[in-house]
Structures are given as C-alpha cells and as structure tokens.
N, C-alpha and C positions, 0 to 999 in steps of 0.2 A: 805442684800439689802439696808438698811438704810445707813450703811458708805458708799456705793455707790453713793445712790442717794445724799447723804448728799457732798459726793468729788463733783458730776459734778452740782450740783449745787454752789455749791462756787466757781469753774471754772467761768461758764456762768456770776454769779453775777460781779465776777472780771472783764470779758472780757468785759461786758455788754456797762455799764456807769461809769465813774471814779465821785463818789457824793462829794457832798462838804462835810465837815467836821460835825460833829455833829453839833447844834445850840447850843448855850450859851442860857442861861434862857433868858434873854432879846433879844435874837432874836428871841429866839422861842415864847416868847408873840406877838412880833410885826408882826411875820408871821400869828401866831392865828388869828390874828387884820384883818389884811390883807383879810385872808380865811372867817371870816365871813361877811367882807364889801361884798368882791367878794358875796360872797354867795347872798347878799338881791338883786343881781343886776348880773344876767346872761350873759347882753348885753356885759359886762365888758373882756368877752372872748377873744375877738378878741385883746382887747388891750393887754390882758395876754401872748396872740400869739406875740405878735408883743417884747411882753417883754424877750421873752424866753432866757435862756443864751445860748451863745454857747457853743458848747459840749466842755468838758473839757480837757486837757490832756491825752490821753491813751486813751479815750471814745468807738473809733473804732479800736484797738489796734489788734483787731484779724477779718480775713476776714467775710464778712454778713455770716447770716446760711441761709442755703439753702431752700429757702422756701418750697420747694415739702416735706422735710421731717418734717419741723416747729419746734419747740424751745420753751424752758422758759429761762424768762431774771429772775433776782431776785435784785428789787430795798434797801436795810436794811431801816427802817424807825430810824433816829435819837435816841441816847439813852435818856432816863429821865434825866433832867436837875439835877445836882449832888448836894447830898444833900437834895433832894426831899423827905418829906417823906407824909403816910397819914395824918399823923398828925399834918404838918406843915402850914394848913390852907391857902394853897397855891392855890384852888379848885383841880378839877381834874385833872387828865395826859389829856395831848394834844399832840399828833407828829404830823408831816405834812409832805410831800413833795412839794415844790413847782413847780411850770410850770415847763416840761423838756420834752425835743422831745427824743425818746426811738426809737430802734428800733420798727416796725413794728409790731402788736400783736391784738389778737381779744377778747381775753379772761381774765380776772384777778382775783385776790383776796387776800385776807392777810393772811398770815400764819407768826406760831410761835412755839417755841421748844415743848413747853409742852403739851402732847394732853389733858390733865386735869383741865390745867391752862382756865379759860373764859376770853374771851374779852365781859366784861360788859360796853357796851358804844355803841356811834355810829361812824359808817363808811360812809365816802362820799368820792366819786369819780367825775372827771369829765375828759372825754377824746376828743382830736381831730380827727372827722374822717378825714380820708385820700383820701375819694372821694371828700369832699363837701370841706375840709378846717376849716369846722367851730368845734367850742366846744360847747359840749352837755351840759345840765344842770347839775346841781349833781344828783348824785343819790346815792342811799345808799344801802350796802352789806348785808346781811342778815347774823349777827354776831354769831348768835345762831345755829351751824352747826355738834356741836358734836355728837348729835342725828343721825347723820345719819354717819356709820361708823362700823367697825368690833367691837365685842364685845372684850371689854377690856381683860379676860382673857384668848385671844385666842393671837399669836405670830403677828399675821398681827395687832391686835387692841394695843399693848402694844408698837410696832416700829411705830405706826403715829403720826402724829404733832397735834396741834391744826391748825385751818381753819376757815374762812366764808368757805361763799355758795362763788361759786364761780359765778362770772357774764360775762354776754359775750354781747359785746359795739360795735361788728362789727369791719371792720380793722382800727386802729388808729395808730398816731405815736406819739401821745404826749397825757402828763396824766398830774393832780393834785388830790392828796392825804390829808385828813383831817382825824383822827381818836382822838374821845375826849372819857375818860372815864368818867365815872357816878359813884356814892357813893349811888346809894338812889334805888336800885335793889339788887332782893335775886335771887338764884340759888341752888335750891333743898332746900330751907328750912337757906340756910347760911349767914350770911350779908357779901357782899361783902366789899372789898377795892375801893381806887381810885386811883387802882396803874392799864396798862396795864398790859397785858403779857410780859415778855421779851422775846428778838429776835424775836420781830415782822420784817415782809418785807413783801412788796407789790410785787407778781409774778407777771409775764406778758406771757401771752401762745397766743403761734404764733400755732395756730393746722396744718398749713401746708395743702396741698394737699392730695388728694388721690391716691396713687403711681398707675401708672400705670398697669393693667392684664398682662401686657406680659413684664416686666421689670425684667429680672433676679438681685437677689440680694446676697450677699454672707450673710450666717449666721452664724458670730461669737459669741461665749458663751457671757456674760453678763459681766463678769469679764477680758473677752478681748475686749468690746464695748470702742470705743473714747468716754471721758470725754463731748464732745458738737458733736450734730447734725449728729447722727449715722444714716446710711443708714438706709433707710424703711427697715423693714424685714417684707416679703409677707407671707401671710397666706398659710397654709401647701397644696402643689400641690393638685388640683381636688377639692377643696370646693369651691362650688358657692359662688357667691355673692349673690343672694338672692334664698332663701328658697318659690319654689312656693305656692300661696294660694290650698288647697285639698275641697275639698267636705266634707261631712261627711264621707259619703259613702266610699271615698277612704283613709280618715282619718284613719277608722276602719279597713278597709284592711290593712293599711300600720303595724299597730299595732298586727293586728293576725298574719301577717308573721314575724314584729320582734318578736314575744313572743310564736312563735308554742312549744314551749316546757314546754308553762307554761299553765294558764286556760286561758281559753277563755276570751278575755281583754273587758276592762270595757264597760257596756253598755251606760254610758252617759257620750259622752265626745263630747266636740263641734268638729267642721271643724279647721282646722289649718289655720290661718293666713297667710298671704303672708310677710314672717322673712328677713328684710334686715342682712346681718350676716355680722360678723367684718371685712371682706373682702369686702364687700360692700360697708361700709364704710369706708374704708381707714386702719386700726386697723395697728400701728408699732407694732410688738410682740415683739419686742424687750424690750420696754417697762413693762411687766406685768413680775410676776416671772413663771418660765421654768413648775415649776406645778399646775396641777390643786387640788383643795379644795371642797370637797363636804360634803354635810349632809344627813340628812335620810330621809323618806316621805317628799314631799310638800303638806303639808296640810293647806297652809294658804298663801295669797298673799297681800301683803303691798302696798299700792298705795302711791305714792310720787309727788310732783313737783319736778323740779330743782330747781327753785329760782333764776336761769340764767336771766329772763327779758323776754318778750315776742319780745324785738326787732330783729326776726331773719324772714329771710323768708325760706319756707320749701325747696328749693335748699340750702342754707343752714347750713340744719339739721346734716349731716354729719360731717360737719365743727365743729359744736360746740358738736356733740361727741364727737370728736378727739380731743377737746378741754376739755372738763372735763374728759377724758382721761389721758391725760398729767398732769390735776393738782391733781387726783385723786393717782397718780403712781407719778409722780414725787414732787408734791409739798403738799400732805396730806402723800405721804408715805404707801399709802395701795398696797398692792399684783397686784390689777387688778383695773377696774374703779370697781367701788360699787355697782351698780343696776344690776342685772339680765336681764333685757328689758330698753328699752324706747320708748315713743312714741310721735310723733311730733305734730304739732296744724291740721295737714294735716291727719290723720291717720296713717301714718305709722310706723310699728314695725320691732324694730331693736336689733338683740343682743349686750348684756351688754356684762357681767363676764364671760369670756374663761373656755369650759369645756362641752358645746353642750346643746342646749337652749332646749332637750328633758329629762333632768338629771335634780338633784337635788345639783344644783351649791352652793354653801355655798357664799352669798353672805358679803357685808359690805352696808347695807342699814337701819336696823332699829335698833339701840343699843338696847342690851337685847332678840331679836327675831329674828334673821339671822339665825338659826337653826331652818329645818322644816320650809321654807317658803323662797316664794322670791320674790322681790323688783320689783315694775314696778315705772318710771319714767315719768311721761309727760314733756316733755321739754315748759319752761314758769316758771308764777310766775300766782297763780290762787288765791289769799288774795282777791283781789277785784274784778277780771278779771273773767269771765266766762268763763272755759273752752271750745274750739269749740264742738261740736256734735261730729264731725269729732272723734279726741282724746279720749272720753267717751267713742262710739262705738268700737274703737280700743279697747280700756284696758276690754271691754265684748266680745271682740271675745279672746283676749289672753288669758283672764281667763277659760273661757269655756274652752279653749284645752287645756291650761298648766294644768289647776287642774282638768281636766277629766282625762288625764293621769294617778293622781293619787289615783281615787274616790271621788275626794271632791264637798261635793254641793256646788255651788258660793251662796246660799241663806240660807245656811245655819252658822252655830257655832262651835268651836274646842277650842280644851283645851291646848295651849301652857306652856312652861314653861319658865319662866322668865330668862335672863342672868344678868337680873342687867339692871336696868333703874331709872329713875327718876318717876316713878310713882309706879314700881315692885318692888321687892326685889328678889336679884338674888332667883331661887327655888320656886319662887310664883307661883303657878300654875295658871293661867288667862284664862277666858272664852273667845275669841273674835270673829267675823265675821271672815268667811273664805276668804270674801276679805274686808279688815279691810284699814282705812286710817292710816298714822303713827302718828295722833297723840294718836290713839286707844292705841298705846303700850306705847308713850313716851311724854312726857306733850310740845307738841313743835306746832309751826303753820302749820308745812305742814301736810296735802297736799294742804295746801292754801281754807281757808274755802266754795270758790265758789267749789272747786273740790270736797272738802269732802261732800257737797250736792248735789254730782250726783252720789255717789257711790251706794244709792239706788237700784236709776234706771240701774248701771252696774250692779249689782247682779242682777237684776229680768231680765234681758235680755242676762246676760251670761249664766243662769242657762236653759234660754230657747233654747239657741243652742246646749247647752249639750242633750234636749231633753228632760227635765223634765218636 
C-alpha cells in the first residue's frame, strides 16, 4: 500500500505546481525575514495577494481533478541550506513556502518520511479563502501528532509517515508556509536537535463531494486504480446512509435476535445513537485497504479531539471527514482514517474505521492502546474552547451502546496492556477509566484540556443510559 500511495502521490505532487528551486541560505534568511515582518502585521495579506507569482511552467500541465471525487496536492518544502549542521550555530532550521495560488483545497498539513522522526518546532500557516478573497491570519498546526496512530509494531503502524494534526481552513486557493525548529525541547526524556525532519511537504486535501446514492461506479482493485483522482467507489449495495437512532427497548431486542444462540445479551447497554455510516458521508473505498482489521473485547474507549480547528459549520462536517480521510490514507499512510467514530459540535455520530461500528474494529487512534478499545473523535480543537453540550452528550450516548455491547461500565476501570507509548512500556499493564481521555494513555494535549474536563460528566451520564 505504501509504494502505492507513495507513486500517486509523486504523480499529484509533480502534476500539481511546478516550485521554484530550492532557496540558497541567503534567500532563505530573507524569506524568514519577510514571514516574520508579515507575521507582526496581518493587514499585510492583501498585498501578499496582490504579490503572488504567477503560476509557473508546467503548473496546470494535467487537466483539474474532479472535484466531486477531491484530491491531494503535495507541495516538497525546500531542502536544509547545504552545509547546515546542529552545530554550526547558524540557530534553528527554518523552511517556508511563500505566497502561491494552488489549486483549490480545504484541508492541510505537513508530512514527512519518517514516522519516528518529530518535528520539534512550530508550524504556521496562512491561507486565501475562496469565497471572501481575503487571507486568514496564521495559524499554527498542531506538530505533536504521532500519538495518535497504529501502534508501531503492528504492519499498518511501521508503513506510516510522520504528520501534524491535520487542519481544515475551509475552501482556499492560495497558502503561505513557515515551519522553524527549536533546540531547547525534549521528547520522551531525549534532547532533541535543531535539525527538521527530512522530506517534509505541505499536503493540500480537496475532500471533494459526496458521490451521489444512485451514481453507478465501476470498482477496480487498488493496483488497477489511476495514479490521480479515481472514481468515487460507492459503499457496498443496501447499506444505508444512516444507522437509525433505537430505543432501548429495541436496542435490546435487536441484540437478542442477533445473539439467539448465545446467553441472553447484556443487561445494561444504552439506546443506539442515530450512526451517520461512511456512505453517508461520502466514504471513497477506494481509498482504505480491501480488508478489514479487528481486535478482541472493547473494553475501553479513548476520547480524542481532531485538532482540525473549530472553523467548520456542521453542514460541513462530512466534508472535513472526507478530508482527514484522505490525509489519514493518503498522506499519513495508515490502512483506513484512525478513529472508530466521530462526532461533530452538532451532535452527530459518524462512522470512522471500515469493519461495522457493532465490532471491535482495531483502530489507529491511541499509540500503545488500539487493542481492546476504540477511538471516538469530536471534530474541533477543545485546549481552550469548550466543547458544545451538543458533542459531550453525543460521545455519552455512544458510549453507553458501544461499550454496553460489550459489558463495560462507562463509570467504571479496566486493566489494559500497554503497546508501547511514552508514558507505558510496551507489557505495562495500566489501570484506566473505561472511557479514558488520550492523554490517560500517552503524555500528549488531546483531548484538548476543556474536553478532558467533561469527560466526568460523560461517564456519569453514559453509565445512566446503560441503566445503571
């Protein structure tokens, strides 16, 4: 899957934008220079628009993609200035990209070869919307993303790249890139360099449309897919688009008739949510690989944010699925998107990770405890932001059912086993809450400190729809 993803992205990249040549040290001070005047002075945008070059040789060399199916573009960020070393007291790496109109994209983030390698530094972006014209402020990528991810010694954890969070800026057509490292940050205990990662690149994800219910589409294998902008391929004939909300009462029904052959199925399990499924949202299957991945009991559910930004409206939400979709599969390189759920500022739940949202899906959400447990997502950034009510009450009704399903109290404690983390050692046997935030398992900010002090109140209100 990797030399795949890795061909059609070197396609898109090539087809994309034709970049200028690398910077020579002295240019690339002077763009520094440049990025951080801009910086103290926002207003500055407009002129930046007005500076932008025109597209270069080759630029549009291959016809637009399609937007109903949507795309990654992949911009390379400039190599280290040659000669550079840590110890040449030259301060930190610095790359940039300056002003450049791109095709068409809602979603980004930076990626780079090595999924081991950190980008210890900070990341700024700033993009043009496409309705208003104007440029946003900078904002900054959320660099520390490896935490969330397949565990390393599993085949999907050992073929993905390194990554940000990825971020979604709404539809834009033009972007500027700043990425500076730091010397003066540790990671698990190590002193870092003031070198980045190499082969960094700036993705750009166009999520596309939602292919239309009655759009016949052919479905060729993976290794007979075109290299750019493969036909949507529709979710397997007869599965709704959404999973209706049930009762309890019929919840339990639905459970003793799938399981008449076993005992009589669990006394406390909540009411079933009303589950938007990947058909619902739009889900290319083309994208994920051809099988499904599972683990044993769910006994434990991880609560996440994205880290995406809260600038989305709940129309939307689909969109910037379909959008960490693409960077999750295409430009982190994992199997499928990572979370098992998500859920919006609106309430609504949605399935993640292909494999049936009634199973115990083996997700890539919390390095070290993807086994026996699975990932729910609230779409946002909750560090400072107070998650809605809306959201909260969701991730307490999902719980209730998903881990009624498997006897788990939402209020109560389980004894996981560690895959290897920055706080565990892989074998560590760990105590946690059965709905745990991530940084319970891995020493990282999410689920964004406002979320992680509501998870309380979602355990003592999941636990009560279970019927305890």
């Amino acid at each position: 899957m990797r030399g795949l993803l890795a061909s059609s992205i070197g396609v898109t990249c090539a087809a994309a934008l034709a970049l200028p040549a690398a910077l020579p040290s002295g240019a690339l001070a002077a763009t520094a220079a440049h990025l951080r005047a801009d910086a103290a002075d926002t207003s500055t945008g407009a002129r930046a628009a007005d500076a932008l070059p025109a597209a270069p040789p080759g630029a549009h060399s291959l016809p637009a993609a399609d937007d109903t199916t949507g795309h990654t573009r992949s911009l390379p960020l400039p190599d280290a200035p040659a000669g550079r070393s840590s110890e040449s007291g030259e301060g930190p790496d610095e790359r940039a990209l300056t002003p450049r109109e791109v095709e068409p994209f809602s979603l980004l983030g930076v990626v780079w070869d090595d999924p081991d390698a950190h980008l210890e530094g900070r990341v700024q972006v700033r993009t043009r919307s496409t309705a208003t014209g104007a440029w946003s402020g900078w904002q900054e990528l959320e660099s520390h993303h490896d935490d969330h991810g397949a565990d390393r010694s599993t085949p999907e954890g050992a073929a993905g790249r390194g990554a940000t969070a990825p971020l979604w800026v709404g539809r834009s057509d033009a972007v500027e890139l700043r990425v500076t490292a730091r010397d003066d940050h540790r990671h698990q205990g190590e002193r870092t360099t003031d070198r980045l990662p190499e082969g960094l690149r700036l993705d750009l994800v166009d999520p596309g449309e939602a292919p239309a219910p009655q759009e016949p589409a052919p479905q060729p294998t993976r290794a007979g897919a075109p290299a750019a902008t493969p036909a949507a391929l529709p979710a397997p004939a007869g599965e709704p688009a959404v999973l209706p909300e049930l009762t309890r009462e019929e919840t339990l029904a639905e459970l003793e008739a799938a399981r008449a052959a076993e005992e009589r199925a669990q006394p406390y399990v909540g009411p079933r949510p009303k589950i938007v499924t990947r058909k619902g949202w739009g889900a290319d299957e083309r994208l994920r690989e051809k099988n499904f991945a599972y683990t044993g009991k769910v006994k434990a559910a991880f609560v996440h944010h994205s880290a995406t930004g809260n600038n989305y409206t709940c129309a939307e939400a689909p969109s910037v699925i379909r959008g960490i979709y693409r960077y999750h599969t295409q430009s982190s390189g994992w199997r499928d998107l990572g979370y098992n759920f998500m859920v919006d500022k609106c309430g609504t739940v949605y399935e993640g990770r292909a494999g049936g949202v009634d199973k115990a899906v083996l997700g890539a959400h919390t390095l070290g405890f993807n086994s026996n447990s699975t990932g729910i997502a609230v779409l946002g950034s909750y560090s400072s932001v107070k998650p809605p009510k809306a959201a909260v009450d969701a991730v307490a009704k999902l719980t209730a059912w998903k881990l009624g399903l498997s006897g788990a109290n939402p209020k109560g404690k389980v004894t996981l086993t560690s895959g290897g983390s920055n706080l565990y050692a892989k074998g560590k046997k760990v105590s946690l809450h059965v709905i745990s935030g991530h940084r319970d398992g891995y020493s990282t900010e999410c689920p964004g400190t406002r979320l992680y002090g509501q998870l309380g109140a979602a355990r003592s209100a999941s636990a009560r729809l279970q019927g305890r």
